[in-house]
GUVEX-782757 format. One record per residue (C-alpha): y, x, z. Coordinates in steps of 0.02 Angstrom, whole numbers, plus 50000, padded with zeros to 5 digits. Layout:
BEGIN
     py     px     pz
      Y      X      Z
...
//
This chain:
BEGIN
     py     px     pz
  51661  53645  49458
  51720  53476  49451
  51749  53452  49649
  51896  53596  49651
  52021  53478  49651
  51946  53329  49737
  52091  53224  49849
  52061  53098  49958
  52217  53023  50063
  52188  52836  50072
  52202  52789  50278
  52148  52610  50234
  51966  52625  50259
  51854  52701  50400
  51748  52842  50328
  51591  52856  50431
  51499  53016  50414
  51312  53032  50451
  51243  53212  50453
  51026  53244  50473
  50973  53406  50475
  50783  53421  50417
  50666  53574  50441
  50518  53637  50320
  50345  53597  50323
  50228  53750  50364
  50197  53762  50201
  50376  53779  50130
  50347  53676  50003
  50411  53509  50066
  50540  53438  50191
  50471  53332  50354
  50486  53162  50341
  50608  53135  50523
  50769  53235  50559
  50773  53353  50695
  50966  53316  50736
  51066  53176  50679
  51261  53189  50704
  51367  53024  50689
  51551  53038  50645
  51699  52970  50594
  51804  53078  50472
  51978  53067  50431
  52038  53090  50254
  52076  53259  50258
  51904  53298  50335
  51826  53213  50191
  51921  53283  50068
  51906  53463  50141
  51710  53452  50147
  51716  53371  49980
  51807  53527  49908
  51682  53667  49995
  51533  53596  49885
  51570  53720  49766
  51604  53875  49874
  51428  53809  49964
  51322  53800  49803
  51231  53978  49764
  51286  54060  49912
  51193  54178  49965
  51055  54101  49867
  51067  53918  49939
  51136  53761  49851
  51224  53633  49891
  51252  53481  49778
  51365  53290  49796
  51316  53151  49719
  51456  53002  49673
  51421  52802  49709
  51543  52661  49662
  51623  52627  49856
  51745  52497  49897
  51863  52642  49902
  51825  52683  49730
  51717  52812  49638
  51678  52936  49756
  51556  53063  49814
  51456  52985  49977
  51321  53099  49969
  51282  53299  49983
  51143  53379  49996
  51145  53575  50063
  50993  53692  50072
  50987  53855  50177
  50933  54024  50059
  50769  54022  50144
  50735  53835  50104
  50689  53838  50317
  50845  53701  50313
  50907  53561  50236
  51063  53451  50281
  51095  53290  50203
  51282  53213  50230
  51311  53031  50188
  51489  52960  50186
  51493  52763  50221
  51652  52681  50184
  51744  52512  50303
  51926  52455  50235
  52014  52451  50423
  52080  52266  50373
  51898  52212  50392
  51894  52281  50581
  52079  52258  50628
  52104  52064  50569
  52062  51996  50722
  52072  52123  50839
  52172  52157  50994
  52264  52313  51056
  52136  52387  51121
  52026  52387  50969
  52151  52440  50875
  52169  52612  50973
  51987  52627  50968
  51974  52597  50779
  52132  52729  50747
  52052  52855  50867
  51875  52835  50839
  51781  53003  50831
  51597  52948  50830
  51472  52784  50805
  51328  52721  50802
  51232  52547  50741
  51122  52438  50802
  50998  52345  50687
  51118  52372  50552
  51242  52238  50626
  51346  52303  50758
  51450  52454  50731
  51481  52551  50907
  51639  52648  50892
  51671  52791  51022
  51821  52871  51061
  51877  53016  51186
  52051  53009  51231
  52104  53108  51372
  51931  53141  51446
  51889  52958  51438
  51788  52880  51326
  51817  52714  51262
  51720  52621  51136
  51711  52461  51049
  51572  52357  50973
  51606  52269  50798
  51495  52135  50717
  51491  52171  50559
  51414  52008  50483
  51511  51883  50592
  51662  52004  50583
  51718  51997  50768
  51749  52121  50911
  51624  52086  51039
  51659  52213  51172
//
């Protein structure tokens, strides 16, 4: 398949990963229209590249699929969407990779939004203008809010 050899190893841009897991309708026939879980995280290159490559191996397994689909990014041509389905259709698990070039968040910022930006391991927005990064360093958990149209730390 074409995503064998898939390599991603540019560190200059933030790769946000959002993960919803949907269940079946009684019927089978359709998915519900709301997420039971929704997982926030930030990805490092390798991550991305390494779930990037498992489409393939993921895709008729067992008798589920497993597809990506590719949108222009400002990292490029890349895959920021897959969608899996269990065998039983009972599942299904859509992944969507956002992309943030790191000069964007670190031109103005200060030490400590540096580390938070270079350690970030989840986030979260609110009203699609401020992006919350968290981190957990050492037990503690720091995080960091970003506003994304006025592009400016704010806490």
């Amino acid at each position: 398949m074409k995503w064998y050899n898939f390599k991603f190893d540019n560190d200059k841009y933030l790769i946000l990963c959002t993960i919803e897991r949907y269940n079946s309708t009684d019927s089978k026939k359709s998915w519900k229209r709301k997420p039971y879980e929704v997982e926030k995280l930030v990805y490092s290159p390798k991550e991305y590249t390494n779930y990037i490559t498992s489409i393939p191996f993921w895709n008729g397994f067992c008798g589920g699929t497993c597809r990506g689909y590719e949108n222009t990014t400002v990292a490029g041509y890349l895959p920021t969407r897959v969608v899996t389905v269990s065998p039983y259709r009972d599942t299904k698990i859509i992944t969507t990779f956002r992309f943030i070039p790191k000069w964007h968040l670190l031109n103005n910022a200060g030490w400590r939004e540096t580390e938070i930006v270079n350690k970030a391991t989840t986030f979260d927005y609110d009203n699609n203008k401020y992006l919350n990064l968290y981190t957990d360093d050492t037990g503690v958990t720091s995080s960091g809010t970003f506003d994304t149209v006025c592009r400016v730390w704010r806490g």
